[in-house]
PyMOL Python script that loads the backbone (N, CA, C, O; Angstrom):
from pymol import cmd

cmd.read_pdbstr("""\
ATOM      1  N   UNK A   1      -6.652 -66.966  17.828  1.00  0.00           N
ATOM      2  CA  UNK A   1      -6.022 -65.980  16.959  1.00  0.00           C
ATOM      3  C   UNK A   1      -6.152 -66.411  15.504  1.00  0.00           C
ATOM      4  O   UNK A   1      -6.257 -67.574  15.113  1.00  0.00           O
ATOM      5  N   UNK A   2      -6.130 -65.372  14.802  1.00  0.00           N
ATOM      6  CA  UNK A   2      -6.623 -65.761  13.407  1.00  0.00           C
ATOM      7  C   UNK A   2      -4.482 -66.418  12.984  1.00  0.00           C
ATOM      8  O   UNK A   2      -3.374 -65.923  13.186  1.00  0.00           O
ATOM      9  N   UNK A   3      -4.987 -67.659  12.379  1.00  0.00           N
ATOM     10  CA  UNK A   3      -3.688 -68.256  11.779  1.00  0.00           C
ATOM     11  C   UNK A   3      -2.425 -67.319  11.278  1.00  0.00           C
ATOM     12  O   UNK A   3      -1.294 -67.336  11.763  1.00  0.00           O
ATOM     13  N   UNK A   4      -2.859 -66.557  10.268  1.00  0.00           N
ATOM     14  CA  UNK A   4      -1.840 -66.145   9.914  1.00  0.00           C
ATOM     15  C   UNK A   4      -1.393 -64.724  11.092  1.00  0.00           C
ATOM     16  O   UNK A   4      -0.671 -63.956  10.457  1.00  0.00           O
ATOM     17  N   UNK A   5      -1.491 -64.494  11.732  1.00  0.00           N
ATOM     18  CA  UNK A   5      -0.802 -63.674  12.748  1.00  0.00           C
ATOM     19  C   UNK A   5      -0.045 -65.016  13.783  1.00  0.00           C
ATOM     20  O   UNK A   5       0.600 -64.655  14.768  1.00  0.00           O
ATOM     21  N   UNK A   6      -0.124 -65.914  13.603  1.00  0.00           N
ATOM     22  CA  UNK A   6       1.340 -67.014  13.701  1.00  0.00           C
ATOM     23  C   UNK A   6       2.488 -66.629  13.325  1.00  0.00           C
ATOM     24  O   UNK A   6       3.448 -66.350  14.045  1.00  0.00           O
ATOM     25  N   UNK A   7       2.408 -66.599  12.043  1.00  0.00           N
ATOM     26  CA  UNK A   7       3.850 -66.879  11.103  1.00  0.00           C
ATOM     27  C   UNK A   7       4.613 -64.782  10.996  1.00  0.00           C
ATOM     28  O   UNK A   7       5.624 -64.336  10.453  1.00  0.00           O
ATOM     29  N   UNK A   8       3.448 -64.062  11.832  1.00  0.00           N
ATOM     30  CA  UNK A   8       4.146 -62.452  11.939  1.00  0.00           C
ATOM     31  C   UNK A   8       5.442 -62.771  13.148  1.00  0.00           C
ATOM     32  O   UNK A   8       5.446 -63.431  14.187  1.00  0.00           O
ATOM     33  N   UNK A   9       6.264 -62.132  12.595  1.00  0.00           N
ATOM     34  CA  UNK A   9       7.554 -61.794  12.888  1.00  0.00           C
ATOM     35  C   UNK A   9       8.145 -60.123  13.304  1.00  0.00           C
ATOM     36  O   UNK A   9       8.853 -59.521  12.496  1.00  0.00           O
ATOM     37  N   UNK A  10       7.814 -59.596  14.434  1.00  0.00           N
ATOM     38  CA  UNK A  10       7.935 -58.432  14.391  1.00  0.00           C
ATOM     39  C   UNK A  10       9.473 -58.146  14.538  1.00  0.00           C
ATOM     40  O   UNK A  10       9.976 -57.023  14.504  1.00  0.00           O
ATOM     41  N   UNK A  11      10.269 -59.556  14.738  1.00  0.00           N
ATOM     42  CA  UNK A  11      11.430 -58.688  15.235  1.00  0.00           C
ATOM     43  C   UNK A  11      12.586 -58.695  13.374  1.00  0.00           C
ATOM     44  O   UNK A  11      13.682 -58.243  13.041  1.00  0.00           O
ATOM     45  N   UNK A  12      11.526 -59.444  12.720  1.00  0.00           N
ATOM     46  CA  UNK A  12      12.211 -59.650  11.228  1.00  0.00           C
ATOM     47  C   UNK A  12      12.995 -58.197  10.491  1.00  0.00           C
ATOM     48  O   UNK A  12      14.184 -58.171  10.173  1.00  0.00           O
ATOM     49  N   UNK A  13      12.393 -57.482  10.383  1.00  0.00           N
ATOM     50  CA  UNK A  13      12.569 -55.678  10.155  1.00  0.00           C
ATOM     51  C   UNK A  13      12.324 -54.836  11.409  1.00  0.00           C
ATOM     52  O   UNK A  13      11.164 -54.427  11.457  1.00  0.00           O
ATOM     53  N   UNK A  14      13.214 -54.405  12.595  1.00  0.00           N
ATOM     54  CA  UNK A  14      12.682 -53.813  13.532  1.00  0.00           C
ATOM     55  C   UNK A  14      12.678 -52.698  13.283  1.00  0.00           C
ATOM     56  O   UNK A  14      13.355 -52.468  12.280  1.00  0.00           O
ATOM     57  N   UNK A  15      12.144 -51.673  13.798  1.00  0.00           N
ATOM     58  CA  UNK A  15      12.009 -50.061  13.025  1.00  0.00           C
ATOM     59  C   UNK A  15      13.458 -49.459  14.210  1.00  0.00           C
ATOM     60  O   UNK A  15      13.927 -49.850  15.279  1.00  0.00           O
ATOM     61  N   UNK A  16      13.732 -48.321  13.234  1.00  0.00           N
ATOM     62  CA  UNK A  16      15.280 -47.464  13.531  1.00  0.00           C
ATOM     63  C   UNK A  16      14.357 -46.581  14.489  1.00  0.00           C
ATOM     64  O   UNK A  16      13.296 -46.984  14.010  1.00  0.00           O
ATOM     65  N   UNK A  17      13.945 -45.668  15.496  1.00  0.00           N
ATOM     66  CA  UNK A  17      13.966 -44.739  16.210  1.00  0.00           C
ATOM     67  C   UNK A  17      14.624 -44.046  16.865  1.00  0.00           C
ATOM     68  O   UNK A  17      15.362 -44.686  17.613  1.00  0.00           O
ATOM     69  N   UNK A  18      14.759 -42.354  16.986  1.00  0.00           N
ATOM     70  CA  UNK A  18      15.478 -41.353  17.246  1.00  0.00           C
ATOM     71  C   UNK A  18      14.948 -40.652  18.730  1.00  0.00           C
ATOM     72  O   UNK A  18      15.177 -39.481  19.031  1.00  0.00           O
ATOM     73  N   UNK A  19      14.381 -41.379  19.371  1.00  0.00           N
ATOM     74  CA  UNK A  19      13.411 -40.987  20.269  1.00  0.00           C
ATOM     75  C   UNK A  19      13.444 -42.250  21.452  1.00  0.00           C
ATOM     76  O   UNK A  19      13.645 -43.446  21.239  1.00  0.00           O
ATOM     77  N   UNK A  20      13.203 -41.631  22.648  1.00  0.00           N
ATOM     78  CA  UNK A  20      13.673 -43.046  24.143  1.00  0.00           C
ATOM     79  C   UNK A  20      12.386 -43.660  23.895  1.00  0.00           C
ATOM     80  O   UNK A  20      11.625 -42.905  23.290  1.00  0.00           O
ATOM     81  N   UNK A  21      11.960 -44.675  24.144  1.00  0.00           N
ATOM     82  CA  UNK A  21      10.512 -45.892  23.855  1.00  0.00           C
ATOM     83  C   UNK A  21      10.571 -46.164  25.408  1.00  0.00           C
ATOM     84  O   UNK A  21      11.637 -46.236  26.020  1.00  0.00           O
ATOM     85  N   UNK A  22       9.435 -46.295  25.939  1.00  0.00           N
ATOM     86  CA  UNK A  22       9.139 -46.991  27.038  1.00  0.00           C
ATOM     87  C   UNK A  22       8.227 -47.687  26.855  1.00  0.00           C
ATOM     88  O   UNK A  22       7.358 -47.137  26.179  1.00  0.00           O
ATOM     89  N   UNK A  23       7.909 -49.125  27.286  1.00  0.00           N
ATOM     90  CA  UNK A  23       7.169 -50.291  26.966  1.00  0.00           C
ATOM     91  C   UNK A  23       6.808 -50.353  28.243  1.00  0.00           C
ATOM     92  O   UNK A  23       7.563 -50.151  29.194  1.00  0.00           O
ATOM     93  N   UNK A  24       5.186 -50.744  28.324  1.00  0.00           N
ATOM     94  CA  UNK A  24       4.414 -51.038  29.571  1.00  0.00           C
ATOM     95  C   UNK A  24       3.808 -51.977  28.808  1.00  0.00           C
ATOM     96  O   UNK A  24       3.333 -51.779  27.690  1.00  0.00           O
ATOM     97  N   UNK A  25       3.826 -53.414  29.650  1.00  0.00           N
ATOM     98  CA  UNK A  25       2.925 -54.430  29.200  1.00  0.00           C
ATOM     99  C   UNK A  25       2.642 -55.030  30.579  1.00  0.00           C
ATOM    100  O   UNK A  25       3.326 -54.896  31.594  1.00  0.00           O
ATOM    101  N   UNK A  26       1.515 -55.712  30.426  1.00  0.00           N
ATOM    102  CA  UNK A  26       0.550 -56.605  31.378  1.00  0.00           C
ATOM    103  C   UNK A  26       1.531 -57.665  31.398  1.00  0.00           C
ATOM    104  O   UNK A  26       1.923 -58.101  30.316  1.00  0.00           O
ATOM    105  N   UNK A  27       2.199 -58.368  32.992  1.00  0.00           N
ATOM    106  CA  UNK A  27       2.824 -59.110  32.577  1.00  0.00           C
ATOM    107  C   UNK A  27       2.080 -60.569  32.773  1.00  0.00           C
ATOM    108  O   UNK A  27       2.742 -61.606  32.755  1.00  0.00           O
ATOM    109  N   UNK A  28       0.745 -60.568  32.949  1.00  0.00           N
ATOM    110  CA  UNK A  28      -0.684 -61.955  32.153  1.00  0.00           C
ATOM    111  C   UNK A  28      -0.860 -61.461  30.882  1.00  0.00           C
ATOM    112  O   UNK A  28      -1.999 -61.589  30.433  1.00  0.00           O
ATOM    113  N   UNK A  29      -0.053 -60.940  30.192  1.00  0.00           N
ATOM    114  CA  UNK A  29      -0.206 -60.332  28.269  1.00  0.00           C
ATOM    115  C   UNK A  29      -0.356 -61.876  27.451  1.00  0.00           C
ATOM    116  O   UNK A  29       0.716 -62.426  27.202  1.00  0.00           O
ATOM    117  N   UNK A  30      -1.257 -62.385  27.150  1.00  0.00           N
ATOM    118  CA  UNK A  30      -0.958 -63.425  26.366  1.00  0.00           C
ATOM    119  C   UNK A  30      -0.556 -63.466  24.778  1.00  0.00           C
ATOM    120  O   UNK A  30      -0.365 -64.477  24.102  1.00  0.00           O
ATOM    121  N   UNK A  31      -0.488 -62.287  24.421  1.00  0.00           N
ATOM    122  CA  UNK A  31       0.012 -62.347  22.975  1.00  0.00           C
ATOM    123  C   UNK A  31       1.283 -61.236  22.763  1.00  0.00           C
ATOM    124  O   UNK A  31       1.801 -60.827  21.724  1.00  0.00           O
ATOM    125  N   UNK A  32       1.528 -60.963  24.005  1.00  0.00           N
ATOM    126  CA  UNK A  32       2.751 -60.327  24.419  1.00  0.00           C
ATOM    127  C   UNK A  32       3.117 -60.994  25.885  1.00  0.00           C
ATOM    128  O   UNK A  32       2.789 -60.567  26.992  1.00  0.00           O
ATOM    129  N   UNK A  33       3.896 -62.173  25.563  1.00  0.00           N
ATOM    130  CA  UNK A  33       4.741 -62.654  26.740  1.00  0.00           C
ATOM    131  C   UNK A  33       5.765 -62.023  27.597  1.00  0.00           C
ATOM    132  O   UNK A  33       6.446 -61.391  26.789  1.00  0.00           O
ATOM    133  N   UNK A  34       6.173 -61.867  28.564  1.00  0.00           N
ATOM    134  CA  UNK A  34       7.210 -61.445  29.338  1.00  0.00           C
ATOM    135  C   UNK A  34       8.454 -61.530  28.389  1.00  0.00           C
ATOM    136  O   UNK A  34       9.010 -60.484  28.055  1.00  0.00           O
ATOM    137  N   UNK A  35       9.066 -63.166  27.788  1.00  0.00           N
ATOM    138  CA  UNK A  35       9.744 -63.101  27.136  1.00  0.00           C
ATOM    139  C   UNK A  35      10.050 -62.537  25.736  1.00  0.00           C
ATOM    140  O   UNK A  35      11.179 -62.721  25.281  1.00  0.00           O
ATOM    141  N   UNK A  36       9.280 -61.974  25.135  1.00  0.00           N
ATOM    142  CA  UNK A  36       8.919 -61.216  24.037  1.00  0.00           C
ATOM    143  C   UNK A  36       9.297 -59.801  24.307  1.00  0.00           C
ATOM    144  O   UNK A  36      10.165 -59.003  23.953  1.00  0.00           O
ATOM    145  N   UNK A  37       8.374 -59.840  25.005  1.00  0.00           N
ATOM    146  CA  UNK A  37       8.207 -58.069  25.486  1.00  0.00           C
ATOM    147  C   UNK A  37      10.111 -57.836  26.389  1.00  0.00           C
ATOM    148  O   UNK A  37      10.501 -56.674  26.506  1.00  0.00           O
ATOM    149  N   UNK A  38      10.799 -58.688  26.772  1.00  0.00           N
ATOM    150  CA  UNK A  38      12.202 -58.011  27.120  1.00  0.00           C
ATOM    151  C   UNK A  38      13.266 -58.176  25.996  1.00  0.00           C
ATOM    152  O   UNK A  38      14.427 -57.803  26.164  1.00  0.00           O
ATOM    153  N   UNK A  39      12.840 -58.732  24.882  1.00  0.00           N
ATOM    154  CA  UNK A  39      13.379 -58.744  23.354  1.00  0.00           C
ATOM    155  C   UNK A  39      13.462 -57.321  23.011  1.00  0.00           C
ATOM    156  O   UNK A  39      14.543 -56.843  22.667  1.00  0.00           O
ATOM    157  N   UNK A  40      12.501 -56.679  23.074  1.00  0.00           N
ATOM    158  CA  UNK A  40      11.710 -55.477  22.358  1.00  0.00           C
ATOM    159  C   UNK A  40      13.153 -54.625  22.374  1.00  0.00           C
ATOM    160  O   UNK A  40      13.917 -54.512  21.416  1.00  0.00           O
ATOM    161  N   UNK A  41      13.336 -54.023  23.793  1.00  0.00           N
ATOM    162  CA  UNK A  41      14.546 -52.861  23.655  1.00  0.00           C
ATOM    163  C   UNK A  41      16.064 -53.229  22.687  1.00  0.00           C
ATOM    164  O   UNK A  41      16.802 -52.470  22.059  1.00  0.00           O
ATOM    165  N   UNK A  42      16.104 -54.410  22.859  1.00  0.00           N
ATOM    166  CA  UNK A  42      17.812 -54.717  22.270  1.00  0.00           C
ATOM    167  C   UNK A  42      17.214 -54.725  20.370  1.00  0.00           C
ATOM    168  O   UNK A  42      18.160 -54.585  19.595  1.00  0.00           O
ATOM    169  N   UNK A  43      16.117 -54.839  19.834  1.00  0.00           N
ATOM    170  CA  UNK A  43      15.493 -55.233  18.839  1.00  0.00           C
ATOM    171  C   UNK A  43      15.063 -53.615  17.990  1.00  0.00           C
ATOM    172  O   UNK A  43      14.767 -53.566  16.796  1.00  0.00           O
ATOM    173  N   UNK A  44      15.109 -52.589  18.764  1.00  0.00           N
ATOM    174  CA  UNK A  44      14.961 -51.301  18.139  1.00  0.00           C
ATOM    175  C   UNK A  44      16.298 -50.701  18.434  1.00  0.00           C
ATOM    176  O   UNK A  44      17.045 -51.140  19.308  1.00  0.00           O
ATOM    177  N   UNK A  45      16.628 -49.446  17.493  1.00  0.00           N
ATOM    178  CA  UNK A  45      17.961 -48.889  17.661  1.00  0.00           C
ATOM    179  C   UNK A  45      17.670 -47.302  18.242  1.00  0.00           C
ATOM    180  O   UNK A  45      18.064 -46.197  17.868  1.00  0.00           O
ATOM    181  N   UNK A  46      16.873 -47.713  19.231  1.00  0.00           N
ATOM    182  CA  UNK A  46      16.512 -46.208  19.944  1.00  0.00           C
ATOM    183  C   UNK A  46      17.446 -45.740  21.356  1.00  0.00           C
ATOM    184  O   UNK A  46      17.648 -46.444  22.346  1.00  0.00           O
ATOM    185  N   UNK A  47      17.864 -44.543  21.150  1.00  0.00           N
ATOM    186  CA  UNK A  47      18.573 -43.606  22.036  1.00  0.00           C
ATOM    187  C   UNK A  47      18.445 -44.439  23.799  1.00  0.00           C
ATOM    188  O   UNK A  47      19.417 -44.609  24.534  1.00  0.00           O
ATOM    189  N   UNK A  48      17.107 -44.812  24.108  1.00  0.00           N
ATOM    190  CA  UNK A  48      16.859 -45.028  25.510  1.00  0.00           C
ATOM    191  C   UNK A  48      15.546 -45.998  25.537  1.00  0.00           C
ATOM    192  O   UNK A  48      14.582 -45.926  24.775  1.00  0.00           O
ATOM    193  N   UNK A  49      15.720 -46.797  26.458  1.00  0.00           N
ATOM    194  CA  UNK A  49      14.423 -47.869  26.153  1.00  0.00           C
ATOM    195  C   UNK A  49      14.529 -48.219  27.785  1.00  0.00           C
ATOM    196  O   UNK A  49      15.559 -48.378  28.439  1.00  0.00           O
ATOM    197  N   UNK A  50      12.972 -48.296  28.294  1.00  0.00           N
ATOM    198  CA  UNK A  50      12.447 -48.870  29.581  1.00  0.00           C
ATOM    199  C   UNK A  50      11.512 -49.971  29.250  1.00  0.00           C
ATOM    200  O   UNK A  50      10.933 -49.943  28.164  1.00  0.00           O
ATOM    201  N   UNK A  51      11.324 -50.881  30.039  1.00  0.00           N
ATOM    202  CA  UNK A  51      10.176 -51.797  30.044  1.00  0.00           C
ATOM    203  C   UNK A  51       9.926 -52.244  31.728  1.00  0.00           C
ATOM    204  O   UNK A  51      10.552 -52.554  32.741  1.00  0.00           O
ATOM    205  N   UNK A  52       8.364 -52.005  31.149  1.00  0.00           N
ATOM    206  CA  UNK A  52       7.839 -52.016  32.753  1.00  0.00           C
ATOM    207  C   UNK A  52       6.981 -52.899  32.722  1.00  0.00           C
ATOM    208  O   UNK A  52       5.870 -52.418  32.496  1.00  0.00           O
ATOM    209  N   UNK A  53       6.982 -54.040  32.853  1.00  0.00           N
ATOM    210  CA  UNK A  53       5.520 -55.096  33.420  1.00  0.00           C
ATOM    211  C   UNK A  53       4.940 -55.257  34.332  1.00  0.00           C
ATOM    212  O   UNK A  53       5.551 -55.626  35.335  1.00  0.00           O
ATOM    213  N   UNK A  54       3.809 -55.095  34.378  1.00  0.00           N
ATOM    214  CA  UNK A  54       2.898 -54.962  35.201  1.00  0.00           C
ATOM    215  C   UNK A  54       1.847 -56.104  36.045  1.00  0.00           C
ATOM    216  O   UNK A  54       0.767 -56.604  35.729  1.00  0.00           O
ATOM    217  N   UNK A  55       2.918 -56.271  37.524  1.00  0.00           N
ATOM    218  CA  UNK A  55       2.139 -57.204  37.564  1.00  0.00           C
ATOM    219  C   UNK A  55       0.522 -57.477  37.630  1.00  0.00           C
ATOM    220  O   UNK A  55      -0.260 -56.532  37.523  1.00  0.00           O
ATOM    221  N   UNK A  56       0.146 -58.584  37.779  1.00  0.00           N
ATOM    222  CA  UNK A  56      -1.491 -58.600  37.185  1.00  0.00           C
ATOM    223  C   UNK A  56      -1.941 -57.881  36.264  1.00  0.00           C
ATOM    224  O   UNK A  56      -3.052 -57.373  36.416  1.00  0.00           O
ATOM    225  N   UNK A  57      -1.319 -57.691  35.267  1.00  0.00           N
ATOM    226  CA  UNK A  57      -1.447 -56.932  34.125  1.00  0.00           C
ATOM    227  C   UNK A  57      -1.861 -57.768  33.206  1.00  0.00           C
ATOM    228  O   UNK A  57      -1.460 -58.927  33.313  1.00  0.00           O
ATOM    229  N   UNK A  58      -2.998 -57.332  31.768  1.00  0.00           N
ATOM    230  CA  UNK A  58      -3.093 -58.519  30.820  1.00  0.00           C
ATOM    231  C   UNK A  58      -2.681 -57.615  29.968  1.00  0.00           C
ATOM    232  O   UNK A  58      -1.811 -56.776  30.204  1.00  0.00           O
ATOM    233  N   UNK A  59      -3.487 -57.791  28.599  1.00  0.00           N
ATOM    234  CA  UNK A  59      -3.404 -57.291  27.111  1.00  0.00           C
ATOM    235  C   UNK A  59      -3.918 -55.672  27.429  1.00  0.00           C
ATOM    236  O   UNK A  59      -3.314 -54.686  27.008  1.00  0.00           O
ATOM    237  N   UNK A  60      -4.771 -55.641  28.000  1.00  0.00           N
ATOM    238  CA  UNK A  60      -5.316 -54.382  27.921  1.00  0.00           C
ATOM    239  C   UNK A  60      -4.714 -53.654  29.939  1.00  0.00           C
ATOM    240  O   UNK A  60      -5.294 -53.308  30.968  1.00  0.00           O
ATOM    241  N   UNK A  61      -3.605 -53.756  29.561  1.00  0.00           N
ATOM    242  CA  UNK A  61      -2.923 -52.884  31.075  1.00  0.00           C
ATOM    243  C   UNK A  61      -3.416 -51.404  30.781  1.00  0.00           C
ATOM    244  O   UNK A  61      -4.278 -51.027  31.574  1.00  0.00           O
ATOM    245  N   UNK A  62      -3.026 -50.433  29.748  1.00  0.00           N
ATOM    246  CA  UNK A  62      -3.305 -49.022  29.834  1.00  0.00           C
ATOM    247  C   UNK A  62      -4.657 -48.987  30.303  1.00  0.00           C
ATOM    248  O   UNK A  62      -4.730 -48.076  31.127  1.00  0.00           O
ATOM    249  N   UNK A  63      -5.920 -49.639  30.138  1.00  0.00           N
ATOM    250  CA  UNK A  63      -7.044 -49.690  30.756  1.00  0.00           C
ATOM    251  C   UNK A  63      -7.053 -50.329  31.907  1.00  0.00           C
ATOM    252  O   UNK A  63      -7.856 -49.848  32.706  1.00  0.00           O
ATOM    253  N   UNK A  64      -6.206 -51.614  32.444  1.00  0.00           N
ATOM    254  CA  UNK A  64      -6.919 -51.872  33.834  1.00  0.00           C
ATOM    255  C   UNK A  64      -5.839 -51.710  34.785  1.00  0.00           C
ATOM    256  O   UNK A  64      -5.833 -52.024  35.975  1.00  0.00           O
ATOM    257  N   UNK A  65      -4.959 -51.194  34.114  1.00  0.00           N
ATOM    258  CA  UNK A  65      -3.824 -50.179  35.261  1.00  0.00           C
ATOM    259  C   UNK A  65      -3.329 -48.835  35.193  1.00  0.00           C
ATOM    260  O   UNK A  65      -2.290 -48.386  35.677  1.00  0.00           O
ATOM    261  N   UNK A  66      -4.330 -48.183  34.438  1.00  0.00           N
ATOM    262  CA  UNK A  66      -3.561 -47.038  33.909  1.00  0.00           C
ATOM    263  C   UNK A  66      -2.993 -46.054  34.421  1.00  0.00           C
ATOM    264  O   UNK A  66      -2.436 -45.188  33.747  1.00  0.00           O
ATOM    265  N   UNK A  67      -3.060 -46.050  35.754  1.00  0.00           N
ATOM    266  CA  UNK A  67      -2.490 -45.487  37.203  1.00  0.00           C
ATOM    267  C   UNK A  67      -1.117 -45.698  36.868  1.00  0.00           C
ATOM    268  O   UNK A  67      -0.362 -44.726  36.874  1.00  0.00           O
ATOM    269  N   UNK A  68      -0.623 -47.012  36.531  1.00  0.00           N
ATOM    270  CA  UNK A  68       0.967 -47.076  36.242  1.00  0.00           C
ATOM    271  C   UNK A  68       1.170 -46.935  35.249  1.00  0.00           C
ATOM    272  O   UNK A  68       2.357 -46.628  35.147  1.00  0.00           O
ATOM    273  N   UNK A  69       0.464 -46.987  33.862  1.00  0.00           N
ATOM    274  CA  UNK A  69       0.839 -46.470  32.451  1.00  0.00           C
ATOM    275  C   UNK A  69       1.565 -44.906  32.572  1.00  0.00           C
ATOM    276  O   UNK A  69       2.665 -44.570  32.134  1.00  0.00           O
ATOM    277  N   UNK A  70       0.391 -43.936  33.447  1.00  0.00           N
ATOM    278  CA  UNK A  70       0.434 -42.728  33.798  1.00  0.00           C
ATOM    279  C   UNK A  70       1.734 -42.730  34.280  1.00  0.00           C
ATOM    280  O   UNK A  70       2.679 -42.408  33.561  1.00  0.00           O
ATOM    281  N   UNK A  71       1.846 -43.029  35.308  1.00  0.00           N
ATOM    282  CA  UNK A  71       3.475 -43.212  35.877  1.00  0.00           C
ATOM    283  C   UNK A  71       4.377 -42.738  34.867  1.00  0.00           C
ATOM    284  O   UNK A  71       4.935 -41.655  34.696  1.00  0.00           O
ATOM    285  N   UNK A  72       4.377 -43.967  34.159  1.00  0.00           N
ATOM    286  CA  UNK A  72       5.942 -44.172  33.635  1.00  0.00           C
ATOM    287  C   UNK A  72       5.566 -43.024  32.592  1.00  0.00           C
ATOM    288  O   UNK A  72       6.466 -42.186  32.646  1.00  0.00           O
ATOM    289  N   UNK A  73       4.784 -42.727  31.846  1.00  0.00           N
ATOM    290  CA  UNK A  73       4.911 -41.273  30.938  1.00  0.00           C
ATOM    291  C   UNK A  73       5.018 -40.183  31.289  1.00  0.00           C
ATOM    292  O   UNK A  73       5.295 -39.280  30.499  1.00  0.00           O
ATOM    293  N   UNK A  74       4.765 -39.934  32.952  1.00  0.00           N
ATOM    294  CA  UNK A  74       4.892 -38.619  33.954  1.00  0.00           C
ATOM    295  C   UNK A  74       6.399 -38.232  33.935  1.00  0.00           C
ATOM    296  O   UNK A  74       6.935 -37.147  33.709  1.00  0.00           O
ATOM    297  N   UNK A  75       6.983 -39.602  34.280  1.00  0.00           N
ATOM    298  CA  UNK A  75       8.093 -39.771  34.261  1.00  0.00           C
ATOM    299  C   UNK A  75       9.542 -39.280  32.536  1.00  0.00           C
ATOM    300  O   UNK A  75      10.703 -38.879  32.451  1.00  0.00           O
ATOM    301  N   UNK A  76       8.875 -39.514  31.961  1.00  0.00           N
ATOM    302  CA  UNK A  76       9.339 -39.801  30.130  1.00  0.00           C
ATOM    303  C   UNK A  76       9.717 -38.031  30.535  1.00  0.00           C
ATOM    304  O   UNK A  76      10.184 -37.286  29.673  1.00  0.00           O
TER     305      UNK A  76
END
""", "prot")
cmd.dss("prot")
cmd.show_as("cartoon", "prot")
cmd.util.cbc("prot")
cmd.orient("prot")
């Protein structure tokens, strides 16, 4: 990874949303960890928040699972 995407801090300013978020991540995500990625919902101030990891999932889940991406937005 290029160095300075180290010292990024996404949860420093989290954004306000008016709208439910559902999070699908690969849970083999290596630049989105399991533990990261269950930060996410308590870290935005949105109405409704899901998170779904996927097992055998990496970085690129909407492509090598997108059968369950589909899911959970069928669902939304």
């Amino acid at each position: 990874m290029l160095p300075h995407l180290n010292a990024l801090d996404l949860f420093a300013n989290p954004p306000r949303v008016a709208v439910p978020v559902h999070y699908v991540f690969g849970q083999n995500d290596a630049l989105n960890p399991p533990d990261l990625v269950n930060r996410l919902p308590a870290a935005i101030g949105a109405p409704a928040t899901t998170v779904t990891l996927v097992p055998d999932g990496g970085h690129m889940v909407h492509f090598d699972h997108s059968d369950v991406v589909r899911s959970v937005l069928v669902k939304a």
